[in-house]
LOVOLO-166293 format. One record per residue: x, y, z of N, C-alpha, C in turn; residue in three letters. Coordinates in steps of 0.001 Angstrom, whole numbers, plus 500000, padded with zeros to 6 digits. Last residue first. Layout:
N
XYZXYZXYZALA;...
% end
This chain:
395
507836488770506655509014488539506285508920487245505344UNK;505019487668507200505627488902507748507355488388507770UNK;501533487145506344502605486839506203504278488399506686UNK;498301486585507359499452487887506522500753487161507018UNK;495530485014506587497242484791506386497828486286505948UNK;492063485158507592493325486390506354494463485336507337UNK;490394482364507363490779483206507907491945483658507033UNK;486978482304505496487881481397506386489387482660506568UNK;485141483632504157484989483674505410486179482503505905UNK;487666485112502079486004485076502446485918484561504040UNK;490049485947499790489499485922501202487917485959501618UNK;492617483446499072491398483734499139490816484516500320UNK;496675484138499685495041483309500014493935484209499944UNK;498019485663499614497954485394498754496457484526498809UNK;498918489133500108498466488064500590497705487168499558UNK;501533491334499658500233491080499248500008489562499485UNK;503884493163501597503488492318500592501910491656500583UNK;506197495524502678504610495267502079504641494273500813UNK;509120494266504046508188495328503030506749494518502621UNK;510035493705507618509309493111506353508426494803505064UNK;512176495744509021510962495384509112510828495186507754UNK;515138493768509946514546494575509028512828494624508895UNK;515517491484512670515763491897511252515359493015510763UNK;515706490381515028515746491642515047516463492052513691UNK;515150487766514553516082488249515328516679488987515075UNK;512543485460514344512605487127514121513694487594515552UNK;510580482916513057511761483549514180512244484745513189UNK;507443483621512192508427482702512462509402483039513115UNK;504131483935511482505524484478512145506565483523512664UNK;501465485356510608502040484561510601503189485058510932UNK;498133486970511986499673487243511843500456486110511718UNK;494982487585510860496014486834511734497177487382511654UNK;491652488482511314493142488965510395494143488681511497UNK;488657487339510488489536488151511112490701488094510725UNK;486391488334507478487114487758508749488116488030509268UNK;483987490030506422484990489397505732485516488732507622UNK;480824491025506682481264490378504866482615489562505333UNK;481114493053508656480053491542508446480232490672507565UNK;484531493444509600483003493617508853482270492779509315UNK;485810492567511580485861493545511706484766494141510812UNK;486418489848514396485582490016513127485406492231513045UNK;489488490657516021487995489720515473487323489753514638UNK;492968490335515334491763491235515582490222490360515394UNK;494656488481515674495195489698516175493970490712516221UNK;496049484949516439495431486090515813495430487588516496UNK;499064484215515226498356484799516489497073485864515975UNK;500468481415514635499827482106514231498829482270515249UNK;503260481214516463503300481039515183501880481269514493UNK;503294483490519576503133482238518554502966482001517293UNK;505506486198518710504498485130519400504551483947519014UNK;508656486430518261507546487595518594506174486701519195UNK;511209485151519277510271485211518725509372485731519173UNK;513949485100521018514093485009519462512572485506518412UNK;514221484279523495514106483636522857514143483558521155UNK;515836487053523225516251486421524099516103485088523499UNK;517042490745523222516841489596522603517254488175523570UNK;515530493276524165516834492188524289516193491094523594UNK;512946494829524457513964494908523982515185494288523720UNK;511672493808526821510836493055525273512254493484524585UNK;512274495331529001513024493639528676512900493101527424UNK;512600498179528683511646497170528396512908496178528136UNK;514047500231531506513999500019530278512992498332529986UNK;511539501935533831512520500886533525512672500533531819UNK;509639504964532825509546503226533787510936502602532724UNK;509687507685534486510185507060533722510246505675533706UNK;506436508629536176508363508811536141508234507490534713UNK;503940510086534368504335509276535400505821509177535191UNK;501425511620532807502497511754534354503062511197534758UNK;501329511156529905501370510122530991502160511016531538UNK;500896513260527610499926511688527731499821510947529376UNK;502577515516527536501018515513527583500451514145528088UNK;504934514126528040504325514228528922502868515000529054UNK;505650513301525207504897512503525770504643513017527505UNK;507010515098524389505488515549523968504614514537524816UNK;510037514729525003509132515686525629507207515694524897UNK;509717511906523734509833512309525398509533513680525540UNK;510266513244520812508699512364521694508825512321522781UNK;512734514328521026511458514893520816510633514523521226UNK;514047511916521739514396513079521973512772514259522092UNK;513642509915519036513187509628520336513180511042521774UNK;514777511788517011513225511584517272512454511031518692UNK;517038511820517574516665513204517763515397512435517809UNK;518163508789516904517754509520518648517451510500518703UNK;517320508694514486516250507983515373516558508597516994UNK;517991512158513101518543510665513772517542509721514451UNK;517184514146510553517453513723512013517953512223511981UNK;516078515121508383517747514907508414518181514811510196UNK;513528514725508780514234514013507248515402514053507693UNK;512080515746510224512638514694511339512978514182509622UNK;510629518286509759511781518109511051511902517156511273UNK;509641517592507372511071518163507221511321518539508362UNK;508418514215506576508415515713507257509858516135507914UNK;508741513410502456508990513135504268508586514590505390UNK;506399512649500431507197514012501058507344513979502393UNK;504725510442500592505722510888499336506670511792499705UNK;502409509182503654503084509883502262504484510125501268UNK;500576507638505088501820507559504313501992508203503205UNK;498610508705508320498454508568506475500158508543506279UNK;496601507068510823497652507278510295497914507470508279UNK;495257507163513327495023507431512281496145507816511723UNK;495173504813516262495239505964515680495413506237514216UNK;492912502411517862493693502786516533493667504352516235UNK;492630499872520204492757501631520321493230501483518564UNK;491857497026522105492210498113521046492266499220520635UNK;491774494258523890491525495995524046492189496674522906UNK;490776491296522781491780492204523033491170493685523248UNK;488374489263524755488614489728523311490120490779523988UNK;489766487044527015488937488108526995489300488150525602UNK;491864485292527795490528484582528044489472486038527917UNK;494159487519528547494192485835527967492580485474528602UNK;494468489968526388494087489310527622493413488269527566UNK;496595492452525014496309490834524557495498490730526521UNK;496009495408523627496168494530524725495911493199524326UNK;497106497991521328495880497121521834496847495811522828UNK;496899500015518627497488499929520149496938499010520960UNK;497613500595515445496956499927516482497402499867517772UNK;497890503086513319498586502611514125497828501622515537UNK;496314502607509646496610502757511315497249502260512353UNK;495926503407506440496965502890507104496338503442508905UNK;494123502508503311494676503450504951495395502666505617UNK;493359502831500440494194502052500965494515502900502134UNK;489966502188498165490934502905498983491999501979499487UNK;488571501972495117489395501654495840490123502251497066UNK;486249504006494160486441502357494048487496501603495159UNK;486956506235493462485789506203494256485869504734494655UNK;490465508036494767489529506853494025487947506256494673UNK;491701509869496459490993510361495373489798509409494551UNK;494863508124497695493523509437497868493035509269496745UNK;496318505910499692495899506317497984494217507110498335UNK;498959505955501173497763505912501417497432506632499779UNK;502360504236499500500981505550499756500012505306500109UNK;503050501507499858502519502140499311501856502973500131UNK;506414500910502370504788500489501772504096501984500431UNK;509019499817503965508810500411502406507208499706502128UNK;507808500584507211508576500102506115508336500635504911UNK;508335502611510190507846502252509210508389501355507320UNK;509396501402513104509713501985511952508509501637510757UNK;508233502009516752508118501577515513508072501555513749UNK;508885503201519726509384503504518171508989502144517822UNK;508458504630522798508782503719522277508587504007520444UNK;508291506994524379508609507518523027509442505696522022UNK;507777505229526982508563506903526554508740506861525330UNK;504612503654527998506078503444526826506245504948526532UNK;504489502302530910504247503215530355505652503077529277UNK;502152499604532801503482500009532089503024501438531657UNK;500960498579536469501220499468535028502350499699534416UNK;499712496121538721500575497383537736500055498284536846UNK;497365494355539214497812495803539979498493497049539475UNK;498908491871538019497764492411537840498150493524539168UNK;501371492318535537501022491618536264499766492181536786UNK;502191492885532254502309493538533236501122492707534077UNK;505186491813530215503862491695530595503730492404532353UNK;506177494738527811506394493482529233504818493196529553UNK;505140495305523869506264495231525509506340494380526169UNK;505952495046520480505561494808521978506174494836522837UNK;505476495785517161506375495952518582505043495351519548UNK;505162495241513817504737495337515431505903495833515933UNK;503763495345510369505077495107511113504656496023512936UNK;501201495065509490502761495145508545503796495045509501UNK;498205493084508812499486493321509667500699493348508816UNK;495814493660506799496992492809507259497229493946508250UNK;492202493091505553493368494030506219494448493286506843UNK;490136494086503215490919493506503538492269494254504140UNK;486742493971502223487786494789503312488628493697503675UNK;484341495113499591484803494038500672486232494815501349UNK;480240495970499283482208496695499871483242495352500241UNK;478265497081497113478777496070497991480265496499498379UNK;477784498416494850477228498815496145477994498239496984UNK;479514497808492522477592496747492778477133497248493973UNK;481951498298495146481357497736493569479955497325493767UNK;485044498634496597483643498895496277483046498764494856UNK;487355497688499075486694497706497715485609497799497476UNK;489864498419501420488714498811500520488495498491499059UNK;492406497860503101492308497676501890490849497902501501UNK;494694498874505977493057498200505411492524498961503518UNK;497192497753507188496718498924506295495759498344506168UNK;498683498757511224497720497800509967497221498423509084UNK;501371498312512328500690498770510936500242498425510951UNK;500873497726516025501348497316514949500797498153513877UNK;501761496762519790501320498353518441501812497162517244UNK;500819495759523205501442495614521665501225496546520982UNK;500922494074526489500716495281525393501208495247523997UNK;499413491951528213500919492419527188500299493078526060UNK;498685490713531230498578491683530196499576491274529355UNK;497232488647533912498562489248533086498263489452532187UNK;494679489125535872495042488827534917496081489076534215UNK;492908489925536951493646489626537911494382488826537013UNK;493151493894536797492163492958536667493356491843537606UNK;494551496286536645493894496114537862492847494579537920UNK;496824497291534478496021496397534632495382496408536199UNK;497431500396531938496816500014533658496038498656533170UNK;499419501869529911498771500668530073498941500688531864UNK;500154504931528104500304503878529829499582502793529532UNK;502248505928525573501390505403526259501288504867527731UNK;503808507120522762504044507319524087502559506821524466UNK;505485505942520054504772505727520509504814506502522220UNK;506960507331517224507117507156518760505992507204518916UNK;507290506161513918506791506664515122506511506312516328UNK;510260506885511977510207506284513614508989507100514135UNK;510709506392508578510937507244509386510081506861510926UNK;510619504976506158511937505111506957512134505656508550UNK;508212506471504572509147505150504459510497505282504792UNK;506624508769506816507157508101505491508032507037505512UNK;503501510110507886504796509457508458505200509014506735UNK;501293511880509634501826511593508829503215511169508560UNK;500342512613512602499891511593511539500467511335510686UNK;502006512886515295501677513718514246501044512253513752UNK;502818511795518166503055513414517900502491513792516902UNK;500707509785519447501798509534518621501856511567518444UNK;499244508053522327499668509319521812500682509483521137UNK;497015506888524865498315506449524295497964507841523283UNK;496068504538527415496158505777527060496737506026526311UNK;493594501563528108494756502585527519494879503861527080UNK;493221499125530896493081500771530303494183500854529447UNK;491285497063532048492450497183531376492199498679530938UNK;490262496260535537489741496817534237490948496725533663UNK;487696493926538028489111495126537638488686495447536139UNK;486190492011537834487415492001538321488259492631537288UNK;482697491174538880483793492259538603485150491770538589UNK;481468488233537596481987488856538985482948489697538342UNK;480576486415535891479781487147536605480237488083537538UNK;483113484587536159482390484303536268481011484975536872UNK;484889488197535743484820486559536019484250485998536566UNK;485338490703534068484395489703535043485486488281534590UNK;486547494290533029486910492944533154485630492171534131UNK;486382496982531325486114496410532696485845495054532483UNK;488387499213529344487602497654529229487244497066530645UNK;489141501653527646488721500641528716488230499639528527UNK;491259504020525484490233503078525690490246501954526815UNK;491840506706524393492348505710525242490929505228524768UNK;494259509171522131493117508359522153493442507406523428UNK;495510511163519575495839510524520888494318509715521231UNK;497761512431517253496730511765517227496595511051518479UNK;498464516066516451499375514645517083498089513952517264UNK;499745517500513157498830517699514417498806516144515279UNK;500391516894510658501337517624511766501235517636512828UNK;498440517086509002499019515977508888499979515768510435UNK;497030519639508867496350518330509297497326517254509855UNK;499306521067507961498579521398509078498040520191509688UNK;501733519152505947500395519960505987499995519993507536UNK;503457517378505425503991518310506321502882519297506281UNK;503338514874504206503176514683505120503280516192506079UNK;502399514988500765503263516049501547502307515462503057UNK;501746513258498224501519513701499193502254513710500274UNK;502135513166494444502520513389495956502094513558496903UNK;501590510177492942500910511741493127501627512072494199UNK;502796508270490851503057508396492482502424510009492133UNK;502373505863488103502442507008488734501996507462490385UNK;504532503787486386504562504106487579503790505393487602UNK;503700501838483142504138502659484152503465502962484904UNK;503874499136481220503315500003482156503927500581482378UNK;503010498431477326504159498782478697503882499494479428UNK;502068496131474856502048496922476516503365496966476545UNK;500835495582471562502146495751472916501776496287473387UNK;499381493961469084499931494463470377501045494390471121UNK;498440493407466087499118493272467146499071494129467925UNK;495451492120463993496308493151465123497275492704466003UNK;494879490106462024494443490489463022495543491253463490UNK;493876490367458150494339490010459353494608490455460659UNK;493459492613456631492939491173456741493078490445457381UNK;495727494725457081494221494347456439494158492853456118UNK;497144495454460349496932495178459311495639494201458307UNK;497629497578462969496391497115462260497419496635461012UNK;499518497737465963499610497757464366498304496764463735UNK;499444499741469053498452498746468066499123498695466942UNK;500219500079471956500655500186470818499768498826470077UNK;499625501523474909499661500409474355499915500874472952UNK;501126502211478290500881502617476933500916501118475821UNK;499514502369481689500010502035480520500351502552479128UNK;498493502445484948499088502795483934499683501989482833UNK;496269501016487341497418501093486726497033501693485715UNK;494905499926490471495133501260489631496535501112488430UNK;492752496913491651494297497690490803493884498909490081UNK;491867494279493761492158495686492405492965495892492084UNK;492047491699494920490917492431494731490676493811493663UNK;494753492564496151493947491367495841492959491406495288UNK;496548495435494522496080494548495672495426493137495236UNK;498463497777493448497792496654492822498014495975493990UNK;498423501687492301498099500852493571498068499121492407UNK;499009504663491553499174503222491165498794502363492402UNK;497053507586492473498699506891492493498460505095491955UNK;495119509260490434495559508710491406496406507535491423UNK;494299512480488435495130511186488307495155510954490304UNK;493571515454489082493201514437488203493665512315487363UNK;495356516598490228493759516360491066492979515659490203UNK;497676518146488235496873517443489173495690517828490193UNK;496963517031484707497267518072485676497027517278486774UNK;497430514002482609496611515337483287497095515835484457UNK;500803513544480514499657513390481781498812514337482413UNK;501073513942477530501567514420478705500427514117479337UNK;503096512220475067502215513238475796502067513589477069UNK;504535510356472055505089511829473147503305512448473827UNK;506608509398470027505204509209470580505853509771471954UNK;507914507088466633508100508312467955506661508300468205UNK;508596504283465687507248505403465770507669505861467238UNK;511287502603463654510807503498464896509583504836464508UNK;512286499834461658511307500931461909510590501933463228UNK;514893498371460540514092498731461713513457500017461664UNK;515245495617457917515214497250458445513914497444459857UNK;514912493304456833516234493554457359516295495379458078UNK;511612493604455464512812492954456420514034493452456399UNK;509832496599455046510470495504454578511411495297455436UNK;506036497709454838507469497587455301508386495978454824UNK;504506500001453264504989498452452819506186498740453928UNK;501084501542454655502671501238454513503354500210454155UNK;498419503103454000498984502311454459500644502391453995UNK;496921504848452425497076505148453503498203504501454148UNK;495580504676450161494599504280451425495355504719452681UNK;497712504899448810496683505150448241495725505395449219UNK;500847504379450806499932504080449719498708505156449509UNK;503465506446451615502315505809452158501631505446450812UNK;507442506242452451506132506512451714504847505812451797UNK;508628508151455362508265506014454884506991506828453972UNK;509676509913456347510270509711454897510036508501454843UNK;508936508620459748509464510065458707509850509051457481UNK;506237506974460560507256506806460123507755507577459400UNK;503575507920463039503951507894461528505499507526461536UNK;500325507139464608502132506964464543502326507214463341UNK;497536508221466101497966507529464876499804507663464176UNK;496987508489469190497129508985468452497548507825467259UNK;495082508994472719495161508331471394495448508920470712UNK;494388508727476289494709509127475041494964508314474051UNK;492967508466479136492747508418477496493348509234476852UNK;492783508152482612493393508558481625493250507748479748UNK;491284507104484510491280508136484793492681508830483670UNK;488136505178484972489317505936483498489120506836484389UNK;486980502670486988486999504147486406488194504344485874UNK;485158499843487494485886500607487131486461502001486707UNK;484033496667489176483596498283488622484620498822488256UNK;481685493726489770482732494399489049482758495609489154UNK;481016490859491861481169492430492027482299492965491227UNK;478940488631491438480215488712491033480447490164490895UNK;477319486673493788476809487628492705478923488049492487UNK;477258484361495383477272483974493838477418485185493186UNK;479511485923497564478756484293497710478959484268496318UNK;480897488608495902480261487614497678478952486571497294UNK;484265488554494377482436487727494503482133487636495980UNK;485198491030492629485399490029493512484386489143493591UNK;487171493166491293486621492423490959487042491358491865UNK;487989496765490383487951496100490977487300494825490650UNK;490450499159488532489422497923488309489042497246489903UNK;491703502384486873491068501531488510489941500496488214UNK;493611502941484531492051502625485074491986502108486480UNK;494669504525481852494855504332482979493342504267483675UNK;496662504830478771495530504456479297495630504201480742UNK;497325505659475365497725506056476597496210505253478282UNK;498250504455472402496861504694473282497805504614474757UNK;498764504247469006499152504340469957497724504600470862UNK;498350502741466067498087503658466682498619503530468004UNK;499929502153463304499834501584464091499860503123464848UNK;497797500623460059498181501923460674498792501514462057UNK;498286498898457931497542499871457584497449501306458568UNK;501266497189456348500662498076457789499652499000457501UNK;502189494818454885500762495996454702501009496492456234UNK;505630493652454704504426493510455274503602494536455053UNK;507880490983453902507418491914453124505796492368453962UNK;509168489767456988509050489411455598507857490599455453UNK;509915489960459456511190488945458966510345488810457376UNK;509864493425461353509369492374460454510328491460459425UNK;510066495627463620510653495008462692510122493361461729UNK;509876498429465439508958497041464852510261496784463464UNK;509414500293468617510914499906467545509382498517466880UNK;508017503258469447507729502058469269508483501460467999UNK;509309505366472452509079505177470681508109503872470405UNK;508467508367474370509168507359473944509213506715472751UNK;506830509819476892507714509959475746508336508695475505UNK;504601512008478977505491509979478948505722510277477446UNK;505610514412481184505545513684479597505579512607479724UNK;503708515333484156504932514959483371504481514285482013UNK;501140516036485024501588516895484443502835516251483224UNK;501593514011487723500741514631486815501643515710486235UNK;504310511824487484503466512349488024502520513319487569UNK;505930508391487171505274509646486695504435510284487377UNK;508540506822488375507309507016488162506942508430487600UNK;511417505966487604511145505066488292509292504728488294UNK;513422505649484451512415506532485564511532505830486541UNK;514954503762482932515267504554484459514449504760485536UNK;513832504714480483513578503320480949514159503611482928UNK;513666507190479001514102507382480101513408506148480674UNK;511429506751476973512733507321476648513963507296477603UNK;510443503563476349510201504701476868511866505482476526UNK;508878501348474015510314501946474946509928502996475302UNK;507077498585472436507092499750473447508259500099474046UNK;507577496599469982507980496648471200507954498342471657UNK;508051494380468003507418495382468127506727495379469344UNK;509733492038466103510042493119467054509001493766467010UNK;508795490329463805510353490443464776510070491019465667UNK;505085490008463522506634490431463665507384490132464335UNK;503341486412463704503524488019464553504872488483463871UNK;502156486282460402502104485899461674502138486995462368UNK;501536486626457973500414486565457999500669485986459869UNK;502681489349455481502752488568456964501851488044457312UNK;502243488906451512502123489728453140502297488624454083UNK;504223489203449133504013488282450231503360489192451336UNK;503138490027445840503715490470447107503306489510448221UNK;
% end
C-alpha cells in the first residue's frame, strides 16, 4: 500500500452559513471539514478544536512583554458515516473521492466570551482548527476564523445619561498674566453607534491676547497589559472644528455634530486588552500646550432607540434644546468652519496631544485635503510605537 507522504488535495474548514458575518454567545458554530487526497492514505484521526484567545506582545526597551487568556476550548474527534475503521482505529482513504467531517458546537453563554478585537500590539480572536494525524508522519492543518460581537446596548441607564465637563487655563506672557482660555461643553448621552451624530453643545471664552480655535475629535485609546507593564496607544478618528476666536470673544457650538464612523466596539470584559473611546474637546493656542477636556464615550452594537429612525435634523433638534443646560447665551452666527473653502483641515501633520504616559508618545494627525468626504473608517497604524512619534493616518 502507498501511503501519502505530502500535503492532501483538499482539506479545508467550511462553515455552514459562510454569510454570517459574527457569532455571539450562545450561538452554534457548525459546519464541515471537505479532505480529499491524490493517493491511497492512513488517517489515524482528524480532530477538530474550537479556540479563542486574547494575546498581547510587545517590548519596552529589552524586556519582551507577553500574556494571554482562553476564553474558549473545545475539542472533538470527527468521524466519516459508513467509512470502515481499522484495528487501531484508523482510516484508508482513497483518491478520486471526497470525504466530509461534520462538526457542530456551541459557544459559551454570555459574560463569558469578549468581542474580537485585532490592534498593534494584540488581538482577541476566534477560530476552528482541524487536525488530520497520520502515523508516521506529520499532521495537517487548517484554520478558519470567525467573528464574535457580544452586544452592547447603548440604551442602558448609564449609557443615556449626558456627559459634561469644563476646563481653564490662565494664560502669561513673559511672567505676566494675560487672561485665560475656558471650556464648557456637553454631549446629551454616552453611548453612541456607527452612524449616528454626537451633538456637541459648548462655549469657548478667550480673554487672553491670543487667537484661539476650538476643535472635537474620536480618540480611541488602545491598552495593553502584560509582565505588569502597560503600553497605550492612541489615534485620532475623525474631527471637527470651528472659528477662530479673537482675544476678548467667545464662541458657542448649538448642537454642533460629529458623526461617528464604522469602528470597533468599546471591548468590555478582557483583563489584557482594552479599547475606549472619547470625545475630546480642546483648544489650539499658539505658543501654549492645548486646553483639553475629554468626555467619556462607549460604542456599542445596539443603536439608541430615540435617535435609530431619526434624521440628523431630529438630532440636531433635540441637542438645542439640552444645550441650554450648558450655555446661556443667544445663538451665535452660523460657523464659517462650515463652507468649504480652502479645502483643508490643518496642517499636514498636527500634533494633537503631549505626552500622555510615561512609556509612550504623543499622538499626531496626518492629513491631506479633505473636501468634505466621508468620515475615514478605523484603521490601524502602522508604524512602531515607542518613543518616536504615533502617525494616525485619516482617510
Amino acid at each position: 500500500m502507498v501511503v501519502l507522504t505530502k500535503k492532501p488535495k483538499t482539506f479545508e474548514v467550511e462553515f455552514r452559513d459562510p454569510s454570517k458575518a459574527f457569532y455571539r454567545s450562545g450561538d452554534k458554530v457548525a459546519g464541515r471539514v471537505v479532505l480529499e487526497v491524490s493517493e491511497v492514505t492512513v488517517v489515524k484521526a482528524v480532530k477538530l478544536y474550537g479556540i479563542g484567545c486574547a494575546k498581547v506582545e510587545y517590548h519596552k526597551g529589552k524586556q519582551r512583554c507577553r500574556d494571554e487568556v482562553e476564553y474558549l476550548r473545545y475539542e472533538d474527534v470527527l468521524h466519516v458515516d459508513q467509512q470502515p475503521t481499522d484495528l487501531d482505529g484508523s482510516v484508508t482513504l482513497r483518491p478520486g473521492k471526497k470525504y466530509e467531517y461534520m462538526f457542530g458546537f456551541e459557544l459559551p453563554q454570555s459574560g463569558q466570551l469578549v468581542s474580537s478585537y485585532k490592534g498593534k500590539f494584540g488581538s482577541i480572536q476566534y477560530y476552528v482548527k482541524a487536525v488530520m494525524e497520520r502515523p508516521s508522519h506529520s499532521d495537517v492543518e487548517s484554520k478558519k476564523y470567525f467573528q464574535v460581537e457580544e452586544p452592547l446596548d447603548v440604551n442602558t441607564l448609564e449609557l443615556s445619561f449626558p456627559a459634561t465637563g469644563a476646563k481653564e487655563k490662565r494664560m502669561t506672557c513673559m511672567f505676566i498674566p494675560d487672561g485665560r482660555v475656558s471650556i464648557v461643553a456637553k454631549i446629551n448621552r454616552k453611548g453612541f453607534c456607527e452612524g449616528e451624530d454626537i451633538c456637541i453643545n459648548a462655549k469657548f471664552e478667550n480673554t487672553c491676547s491670543r487667537i484661539i480655535i476650538p476643535k472635537a475629535a474620536i480618540i480611541g485609546t488602545h491598552t495593553y497589559l502584560a509582565n505588569g507593564r502597560k503600553k497605550v496607544f492612541r489615534e485620532k478618528i475623525s474631527a471637527v472644528r470651528g472659528d477662530h476666536i479673537i482675544s476678548g470673544m467667545c464662541d458657542v457650538w448649538q448642537s454642533k455634530s460629529i458623526r461617528v464612523p464604522k469602528l470597533k466596539p468599546t471591548v468590555l470584559g478582557c483583563n489584557i486588552i482594552h479599547l475606549d473611546y472619547t470625545l475630546m474637546i480642546y483648544v489650539h493656542i499658539p505658543g501654549s500646550e492645548k486646553l483639553i477636556l475629554e468626555l467619556p464615550l462607549v460604542i456599542g452594537t445596539i443603536p439608541y432607540n430615540g435617535l435609530a429612525s431619526r434624521t440628523s435634523s431630529m438630532c440636531s433638534q433635540e441637542c438645542s434644546a439640552a444645550s441650554n443646560s450648558v450655555v446661556s447665551m443667544p445663538s451665535a452666527p452660523p460657523s464659517y468652519s462650515e463652507i468649504p473653502q480652502h479645502g483643508h483641515l490643518d496642517s499636514p501633520i498636527t500634533p494633537l496631544l503631549d505626552d500622555y504616559d510615561e512609556d509612550d508618545c504623543p499622538i499626531f494627525m496626518n492629513v491631506g485635503e479633505y473636501y468634505h468626504t466621508p468620515p475615514p473608517a478605523y484603521t490601524e497604524v502602522d508604524e512602531d510605537c515607542n518613543d518616536s512619534d504615533i502617525n494616525v493616518q485619516l482617510g
